[in-house]
Residue, then its C-alpha position, 0 to 999 in steps of 0.5 A: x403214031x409211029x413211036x409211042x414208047x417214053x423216054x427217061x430224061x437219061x435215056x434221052x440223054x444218052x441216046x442224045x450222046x449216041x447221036x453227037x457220036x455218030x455225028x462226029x464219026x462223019x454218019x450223018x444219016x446214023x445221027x439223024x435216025x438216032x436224033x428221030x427216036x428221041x421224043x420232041x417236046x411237044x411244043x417243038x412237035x407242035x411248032x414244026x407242025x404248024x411251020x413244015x406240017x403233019x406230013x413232014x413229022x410222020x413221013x420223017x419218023x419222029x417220035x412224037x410220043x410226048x406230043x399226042x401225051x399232051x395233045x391227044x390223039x389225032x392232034x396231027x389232024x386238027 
C-alpha cells in the first residue's frame, strides 16, 4: 500500500478542513491531493474497488490504510 500511516478521527477532521480550504480558494488539484491522504473507510475502498477497480485506488494514491486493516494484505488482488 501506498500509505499505511493511521489517522485519528481529528486528524482526519482537520486534514478533511485543510481540504474544504483548499477547495474554496479555487485549488482543486490541492483539494483532491489532501482528500487522498485521508484514509477510505473500508467499505467505500471496497465499493470503488469493485466499481472503478484496484488500478484506480493505487494509481490515484489513496490511502488505504484502513482497508488492508480490515481485509488484509493483498485484498486489492482477490
Amino acid at each position: 500500500m501506498q500509505n499505511t500511516e493511521t489517522m485519528t478521527l481529528d486528524e482526519k477532521l482537520d486534514t478533511i478542513m485543510k481540504a474544504v480550504e483548499l477547495r474554496n480558494a479555487g485549488d482543486d488539484e490541492g483539494f483532491s491531493r489532501v482528500m487522498r491522504a485521508v484514509p477510505l473507510p473500508p467499505y467505500m475502498a471496497k465499493v470503488a474497488k469493485e466499481w472503478a477497480g484496484a488500478d484506480f485506488l493505487v494509481q490515484g494514491g489513496w490511502n488505504l490504510s484502513e482497508a488492508e486493516a480490515e481485509f488484509g494484505n493483498g485484498w486489492l488482488d482477490n
